[in-house]
TORVEX-381410 format. One record per residue (C-alpha): residue number from 1; residue in three letters; x, y, z negated. Coordinates in steps of 0.25 Angstrom, whole numbers, m for minus. Layout:
// residues N
SITE resi resn     X     Y     Z
SITE  NUM  ALA     X     Y     Z
...
***
This chain:
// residues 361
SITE resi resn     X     Y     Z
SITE    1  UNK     0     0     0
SITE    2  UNK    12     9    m2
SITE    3  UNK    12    13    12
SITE    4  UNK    m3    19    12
SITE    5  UNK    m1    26    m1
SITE    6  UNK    11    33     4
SITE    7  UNK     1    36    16
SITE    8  UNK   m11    41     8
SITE    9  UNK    m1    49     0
SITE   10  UNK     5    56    12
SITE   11  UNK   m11    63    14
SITE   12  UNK   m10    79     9
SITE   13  UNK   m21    74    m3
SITE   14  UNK   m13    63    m7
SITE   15  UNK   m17    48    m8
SITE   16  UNK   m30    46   m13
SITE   17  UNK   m28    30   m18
SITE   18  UNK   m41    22   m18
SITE   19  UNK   m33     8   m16
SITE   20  UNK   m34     4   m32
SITE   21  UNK   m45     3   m41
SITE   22  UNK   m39    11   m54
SITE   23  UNK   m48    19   m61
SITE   24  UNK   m43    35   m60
SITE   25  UNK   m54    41   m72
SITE   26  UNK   m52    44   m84
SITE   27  UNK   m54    34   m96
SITE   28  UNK   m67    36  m102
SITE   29  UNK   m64    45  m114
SITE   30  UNK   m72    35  m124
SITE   31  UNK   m62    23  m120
SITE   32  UNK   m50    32  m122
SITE   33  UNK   m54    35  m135
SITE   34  UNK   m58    19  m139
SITE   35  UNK   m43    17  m134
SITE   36  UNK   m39    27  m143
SITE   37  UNK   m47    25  m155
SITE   38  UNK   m42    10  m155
SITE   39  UNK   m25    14  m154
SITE   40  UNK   m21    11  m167
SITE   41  UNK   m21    m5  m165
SITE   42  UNK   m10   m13  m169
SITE   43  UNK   m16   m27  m171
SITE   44  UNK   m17   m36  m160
SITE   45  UNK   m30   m36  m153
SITE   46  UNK   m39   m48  m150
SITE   47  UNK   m38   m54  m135
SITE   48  UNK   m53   m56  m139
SITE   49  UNK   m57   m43  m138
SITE   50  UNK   m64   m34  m152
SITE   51  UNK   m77   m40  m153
SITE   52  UNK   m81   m26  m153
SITE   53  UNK   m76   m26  m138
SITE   54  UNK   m83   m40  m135
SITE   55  UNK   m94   m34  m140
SITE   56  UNK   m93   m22  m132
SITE   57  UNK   m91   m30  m117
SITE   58  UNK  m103   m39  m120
SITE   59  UNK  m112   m27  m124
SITE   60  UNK  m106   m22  m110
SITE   61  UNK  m108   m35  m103
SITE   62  UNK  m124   m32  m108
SITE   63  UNK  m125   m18  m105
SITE   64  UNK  m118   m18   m92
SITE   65  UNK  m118   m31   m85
SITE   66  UNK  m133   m40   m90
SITE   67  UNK  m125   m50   m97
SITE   68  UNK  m130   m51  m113
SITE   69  UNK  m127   m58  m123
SITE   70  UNK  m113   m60  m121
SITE   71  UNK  m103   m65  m133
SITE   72  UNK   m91   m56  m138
SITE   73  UNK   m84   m68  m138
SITE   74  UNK   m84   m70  m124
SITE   75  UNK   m77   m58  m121
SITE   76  UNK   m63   m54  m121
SITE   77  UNK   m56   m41  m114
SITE   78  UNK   m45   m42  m105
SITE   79  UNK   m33   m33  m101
SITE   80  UNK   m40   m29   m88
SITE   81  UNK   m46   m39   m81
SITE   82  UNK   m35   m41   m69
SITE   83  UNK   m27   m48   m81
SITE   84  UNK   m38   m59   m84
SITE   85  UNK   m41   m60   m69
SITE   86  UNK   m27   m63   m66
SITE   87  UNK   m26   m72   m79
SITE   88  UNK   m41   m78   m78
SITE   89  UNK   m37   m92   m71
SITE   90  UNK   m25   m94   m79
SITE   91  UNK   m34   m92   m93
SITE   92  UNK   m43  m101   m87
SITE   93  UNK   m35  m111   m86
SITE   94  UNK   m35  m114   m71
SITE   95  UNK   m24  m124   m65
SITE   96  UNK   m17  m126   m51
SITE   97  UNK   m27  m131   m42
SITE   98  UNK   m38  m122   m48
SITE   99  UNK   m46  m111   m40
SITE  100  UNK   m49   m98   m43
SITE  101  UNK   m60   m92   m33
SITE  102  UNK   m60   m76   m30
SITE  103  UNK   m66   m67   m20
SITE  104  UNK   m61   m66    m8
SITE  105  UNK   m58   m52    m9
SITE  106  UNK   m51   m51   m21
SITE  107  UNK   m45   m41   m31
SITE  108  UNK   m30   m49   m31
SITE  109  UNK   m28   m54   m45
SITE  110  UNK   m39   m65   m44
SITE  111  UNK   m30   m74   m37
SITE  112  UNK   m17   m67   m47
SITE  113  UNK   m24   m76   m58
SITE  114  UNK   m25   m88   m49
SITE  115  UNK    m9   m87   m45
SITE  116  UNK    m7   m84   m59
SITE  117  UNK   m15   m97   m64
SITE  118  UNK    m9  m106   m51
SITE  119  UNK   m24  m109   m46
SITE  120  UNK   m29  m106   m32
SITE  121  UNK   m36   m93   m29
SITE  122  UNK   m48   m95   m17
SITE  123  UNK   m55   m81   m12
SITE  124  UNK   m69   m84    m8
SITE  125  UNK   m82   m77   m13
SITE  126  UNK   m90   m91   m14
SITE  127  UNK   m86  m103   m19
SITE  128  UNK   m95  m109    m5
SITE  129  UNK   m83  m105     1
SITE  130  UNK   m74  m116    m7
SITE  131  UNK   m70  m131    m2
SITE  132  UNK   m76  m140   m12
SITE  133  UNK   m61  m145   m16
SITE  134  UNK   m58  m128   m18
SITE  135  UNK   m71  m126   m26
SITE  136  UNK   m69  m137   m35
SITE  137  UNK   m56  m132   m39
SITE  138  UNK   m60  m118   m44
SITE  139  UNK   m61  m114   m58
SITE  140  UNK   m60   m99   m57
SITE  141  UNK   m70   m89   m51
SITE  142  UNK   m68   m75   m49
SITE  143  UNK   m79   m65   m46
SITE  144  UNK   m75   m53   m44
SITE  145  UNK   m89   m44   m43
SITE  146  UNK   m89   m31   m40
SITE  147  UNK   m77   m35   m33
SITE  148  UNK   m64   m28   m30
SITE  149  UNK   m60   m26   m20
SITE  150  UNK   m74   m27   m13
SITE  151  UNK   m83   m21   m22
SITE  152  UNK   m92   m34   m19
SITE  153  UNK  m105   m36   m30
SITE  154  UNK  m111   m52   m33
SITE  155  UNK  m125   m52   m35
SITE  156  UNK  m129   m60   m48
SITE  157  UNK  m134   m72   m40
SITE  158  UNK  m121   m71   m32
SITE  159  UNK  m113   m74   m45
SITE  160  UNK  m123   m83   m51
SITE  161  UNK  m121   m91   m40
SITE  162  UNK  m106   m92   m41
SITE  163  UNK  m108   m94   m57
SITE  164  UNK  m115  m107   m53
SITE  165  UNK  m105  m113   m44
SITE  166  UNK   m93  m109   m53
SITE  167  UNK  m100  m116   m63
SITE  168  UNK  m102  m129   m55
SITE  169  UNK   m88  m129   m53
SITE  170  UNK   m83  m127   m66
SITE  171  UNK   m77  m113   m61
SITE  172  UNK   m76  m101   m71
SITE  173  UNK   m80   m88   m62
SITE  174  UNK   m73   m74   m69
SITE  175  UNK   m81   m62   m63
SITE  176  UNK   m73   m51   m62
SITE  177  UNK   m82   m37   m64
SITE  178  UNK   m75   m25   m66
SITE  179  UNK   m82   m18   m59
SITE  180  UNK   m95   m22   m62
SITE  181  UNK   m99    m6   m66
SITE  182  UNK   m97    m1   m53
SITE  183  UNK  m107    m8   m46
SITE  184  UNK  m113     2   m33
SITE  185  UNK  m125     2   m27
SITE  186  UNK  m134   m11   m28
SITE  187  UNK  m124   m14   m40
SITE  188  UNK  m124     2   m46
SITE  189  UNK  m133     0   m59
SITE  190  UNK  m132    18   m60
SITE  191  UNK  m139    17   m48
SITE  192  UNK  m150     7   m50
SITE  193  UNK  m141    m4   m45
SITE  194  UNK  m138   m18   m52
SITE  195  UNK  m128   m21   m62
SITE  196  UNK  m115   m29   m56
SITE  197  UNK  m119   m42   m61
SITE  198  UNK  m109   m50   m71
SITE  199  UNK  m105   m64   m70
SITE  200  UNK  m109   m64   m85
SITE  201  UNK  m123   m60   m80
SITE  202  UNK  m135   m71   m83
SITE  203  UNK  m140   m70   m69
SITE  204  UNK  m126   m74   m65
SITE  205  UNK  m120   m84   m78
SITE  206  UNK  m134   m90   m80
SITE  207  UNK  m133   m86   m93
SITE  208  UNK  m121   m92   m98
SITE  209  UNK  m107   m88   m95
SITE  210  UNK   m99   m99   m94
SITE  211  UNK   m88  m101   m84
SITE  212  UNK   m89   m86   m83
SITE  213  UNK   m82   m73   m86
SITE  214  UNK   m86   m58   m81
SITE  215  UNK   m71   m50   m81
SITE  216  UNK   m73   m35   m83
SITE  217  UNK   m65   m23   m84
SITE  218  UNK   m66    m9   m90
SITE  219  UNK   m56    m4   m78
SITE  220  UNK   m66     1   m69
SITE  221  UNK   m78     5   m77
SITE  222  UNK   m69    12   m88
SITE  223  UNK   m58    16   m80
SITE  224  UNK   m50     8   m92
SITE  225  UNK   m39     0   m82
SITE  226  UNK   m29     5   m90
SITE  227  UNK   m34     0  m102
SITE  228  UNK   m35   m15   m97
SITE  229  UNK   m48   m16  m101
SITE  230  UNK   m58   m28   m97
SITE  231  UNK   m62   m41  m102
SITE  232  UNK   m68   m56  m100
SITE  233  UNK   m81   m62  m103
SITE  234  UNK   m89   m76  m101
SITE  235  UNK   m89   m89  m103
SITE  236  UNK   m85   m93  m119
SITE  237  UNK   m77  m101  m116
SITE  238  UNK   m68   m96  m106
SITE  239  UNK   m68   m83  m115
SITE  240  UNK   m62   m89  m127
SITE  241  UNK   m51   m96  m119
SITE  242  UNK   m48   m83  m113
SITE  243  UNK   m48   m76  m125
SITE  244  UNK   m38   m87  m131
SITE  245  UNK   m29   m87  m120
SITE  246  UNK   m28   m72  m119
SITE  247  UNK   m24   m71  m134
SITE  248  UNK   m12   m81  m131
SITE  249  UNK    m9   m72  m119
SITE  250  UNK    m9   m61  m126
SITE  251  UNK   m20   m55  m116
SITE  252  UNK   m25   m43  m126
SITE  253  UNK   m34   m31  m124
SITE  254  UNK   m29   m20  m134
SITE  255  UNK   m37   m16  m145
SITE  256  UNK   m38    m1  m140
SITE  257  UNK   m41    m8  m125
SITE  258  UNK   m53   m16  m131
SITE  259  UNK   m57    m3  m139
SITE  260  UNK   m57     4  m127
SITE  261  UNK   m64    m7  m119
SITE  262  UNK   m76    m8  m130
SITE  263  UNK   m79     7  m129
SITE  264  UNK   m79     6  m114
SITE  265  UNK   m87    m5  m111
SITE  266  UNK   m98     1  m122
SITE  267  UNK  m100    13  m115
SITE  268  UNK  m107    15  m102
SITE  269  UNK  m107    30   m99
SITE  270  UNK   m91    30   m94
SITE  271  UNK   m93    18   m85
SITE  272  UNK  m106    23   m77
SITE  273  UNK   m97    38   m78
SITE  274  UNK   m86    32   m70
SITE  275  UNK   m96    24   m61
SITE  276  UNK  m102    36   m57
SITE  277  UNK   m88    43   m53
SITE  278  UNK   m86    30   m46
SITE  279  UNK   m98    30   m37
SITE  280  UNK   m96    43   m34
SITE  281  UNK   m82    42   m29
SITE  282  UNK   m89    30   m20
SITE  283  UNK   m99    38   m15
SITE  284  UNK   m90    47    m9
SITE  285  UNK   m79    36    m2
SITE  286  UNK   m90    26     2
SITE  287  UNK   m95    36    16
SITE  288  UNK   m79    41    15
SITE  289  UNK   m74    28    18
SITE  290  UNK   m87    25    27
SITE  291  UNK   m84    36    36
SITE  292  UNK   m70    35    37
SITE  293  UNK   m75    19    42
SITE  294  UNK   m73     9    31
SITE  295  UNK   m86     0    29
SITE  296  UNK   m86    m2    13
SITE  297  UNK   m90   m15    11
SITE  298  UNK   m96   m20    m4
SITE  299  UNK   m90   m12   m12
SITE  300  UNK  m103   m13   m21
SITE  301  UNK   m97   m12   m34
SITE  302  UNK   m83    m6   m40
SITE  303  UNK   m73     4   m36
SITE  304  UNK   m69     0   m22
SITE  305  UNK   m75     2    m7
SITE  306  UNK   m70   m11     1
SITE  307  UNK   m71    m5    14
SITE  308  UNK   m66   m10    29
SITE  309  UNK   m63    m3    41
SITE  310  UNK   m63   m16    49
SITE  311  UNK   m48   m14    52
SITE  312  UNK   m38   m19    44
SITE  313  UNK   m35   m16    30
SITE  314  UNK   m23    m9    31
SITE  315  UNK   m27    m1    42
SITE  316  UNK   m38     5    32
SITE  317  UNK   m29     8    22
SITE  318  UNK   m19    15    32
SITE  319  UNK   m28    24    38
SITE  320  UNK   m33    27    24
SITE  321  UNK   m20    29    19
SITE  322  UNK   m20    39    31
SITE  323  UNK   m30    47    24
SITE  324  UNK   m24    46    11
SITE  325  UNK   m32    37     5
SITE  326  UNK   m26    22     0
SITE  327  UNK   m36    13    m2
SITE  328  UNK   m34    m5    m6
SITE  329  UNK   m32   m14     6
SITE  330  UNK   m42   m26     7
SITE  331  UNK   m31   m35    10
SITE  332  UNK   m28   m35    m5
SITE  333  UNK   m40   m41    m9
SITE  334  UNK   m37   m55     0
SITE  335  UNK   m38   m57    13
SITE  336  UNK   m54   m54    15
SITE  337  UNK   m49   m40    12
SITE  338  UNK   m43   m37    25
SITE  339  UNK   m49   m27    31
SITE  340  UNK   m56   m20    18
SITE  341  UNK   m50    m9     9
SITE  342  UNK   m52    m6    m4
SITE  343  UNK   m56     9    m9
SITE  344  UNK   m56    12   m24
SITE  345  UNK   m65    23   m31
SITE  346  UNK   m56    25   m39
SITE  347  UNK   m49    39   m37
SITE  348  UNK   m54    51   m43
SITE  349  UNK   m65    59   m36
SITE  350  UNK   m53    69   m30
SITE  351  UNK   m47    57   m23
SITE  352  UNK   m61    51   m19
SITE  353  UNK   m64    64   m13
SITE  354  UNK   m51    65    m7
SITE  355  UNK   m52    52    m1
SITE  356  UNK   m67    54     4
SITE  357  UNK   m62    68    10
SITE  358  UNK   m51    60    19
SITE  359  UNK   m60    48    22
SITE  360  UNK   m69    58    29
SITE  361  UNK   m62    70    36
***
């Protein structure tokens, strides 16, 4: 990418970089002082997690996400949840010879944790798709819905289906849901659209969660990536496996993280705030990068426009880079990206505007 940033950065108004996903607002001032407040700690804290914060995630996973009832003890926060994607299938348990299913367009580190674990990674969005001898060797299935980099939305009755043939096959499915709060149109609860469903739901899990865990992070909603803030929950079984493997590890949230993370996840007003600068900055790029000729496909949840020009990927990105935009090639996100680039919402509105003024001279 180095070649294109040097491009954009050559434009009078400098680079305007929409090619990675990192939030670029301010802390929420009530998380900031949750950090704070919690400084002085100098006992080691508990892989496990307050129950206080426990508490706090399944009140959240009520409120937010239509799934009651949920123990505190099947939850546990994580250091961000790349780390327990790229550890998940060696937690698990899996062994050589094992399959790990992921989307076919993929965020990179789902098949990190199955190099890591020395098991098979296979991209394909329906387990249809498998020979019998490959299907009966899976024992991890990733979800990744909203997805990244495509922004791509299961319906409930498409996951409850998935639930039911991972279970026939003994195979745990982890659905990855970080951006579940971001969901646009149909999927925009502000604007009379329906939540993201969880894997976790009871439409989906049937009521019971076992051979499931829904993966979330506080990243996105919260703009807390750099605190490393997200966690796990599901199946009892599976949690307190994780929970005693991670405390071997030494696989620990901070007590002022988990402080954080508990005031955070209690408090809607920031998340639907930063929703709403969000779908603004989209409402102004979507007909920018329609007039400049990209066809945005999915993109129905999340912070990225997956968009095509039907040319080849780096061929979008270099006449981009012309303008001084850089955006994520497609290519990066396995082979069924080619062709497709990846456009983050997340500048501030002076880039955004920046961008939209260029894409449209």
């Amino acid at each position: 990418m180095a070649p294109y940033l040097a491009k954009a950065s050559e434009h009078p108004g400098g680079a305007v970089n929409l090619s990675i996903g990192t939030p670029v607002d301010p802390t929420p001032a009530l998380v900031q002082d949750a950090l704070s407040a919690a400084a002085n700690a100098p006992g080691y804290p508990t892989v496990h997690g307050t129950l206080a914060l426990r508490e706090a995630i399944a009140g959240w996973f009520q409120r937010r996400r239509g799934v009651a009832g949920l123990d505190p003890r099947d939850v546990m926060p994580t250091v961000g949840s790349k780390e327990l994607v790229a550890w998940l299938p060696l937690l698990l348990g899996l062994k050589p010879g094992d399959v790990v299913v992921r989307p076919k367009v993929a965020y990179p580190t789902y098949d990190i944790g199955a190099t890591l674990a020395g098991v098979t990674s296979v991209a394909t969005d329906s387990l249809d798709e498998l020979d019998a001898a490959t299907r009966a060797r899976v024992r991890l299935i990733w979800v990744n819905s909203p997805g990244n980099p495509t922004g791509s939305v299961r319906d409930a009755e498409s996951l409850r289906s998935l639930v039911a043939q991972a279970r026939e096959i003994g195979a745990v499915v982890a659905s990855d849901e970080c951006y579940a709060e971001l969901g646009w149109g149909e999927w925009d609860v502000q604007r009379g659209g329906n939540p993201v469903p969880s894997i976790l739901d009871p439409r989906v899990s049937g009521g019971s969660h076992d051979g499931l865990l829904a993966v979330y992070s506080l990243s996105k909603q919260s703009n807390l990536a750099g605190y490393r803030a997200a966690f796990v929950a599901g199946d009892p079984a599976l949690m307190a496996n994780l929970v005693n493997s991670r405390k071997h590890a030494g696989m620990i949230v901070p007590y002022p993280v988990q402080e954080a993370m508990r005031v955070a996840v209690g408090d809607d007003a920031h998340v639907e705030a930063q929703k709403d600068l969000y779908r603004g900055r989209r409402e102004r790029l979507v007909p920018a990068l329609r007039g400049f000729g990209l066809d945005i496909r999915n993109s129905d949840a999340g912070l990225y426009l997956w968009s095509t020009a039907g040319e080849d990927t780096w061929t979008t990105v270099a006449r981009l880079a012309g303008l001084g935009i850089v955006v994520g090639p497609g290519v990066f996100y396995g082979e069924a990206g080619n062709g497709f680039v990846r456009v983050a919402l997340t500048g501030t509105d002076e880039r955004i505007d920046a961008a939209v003024s260029r894409l449209t001279a």
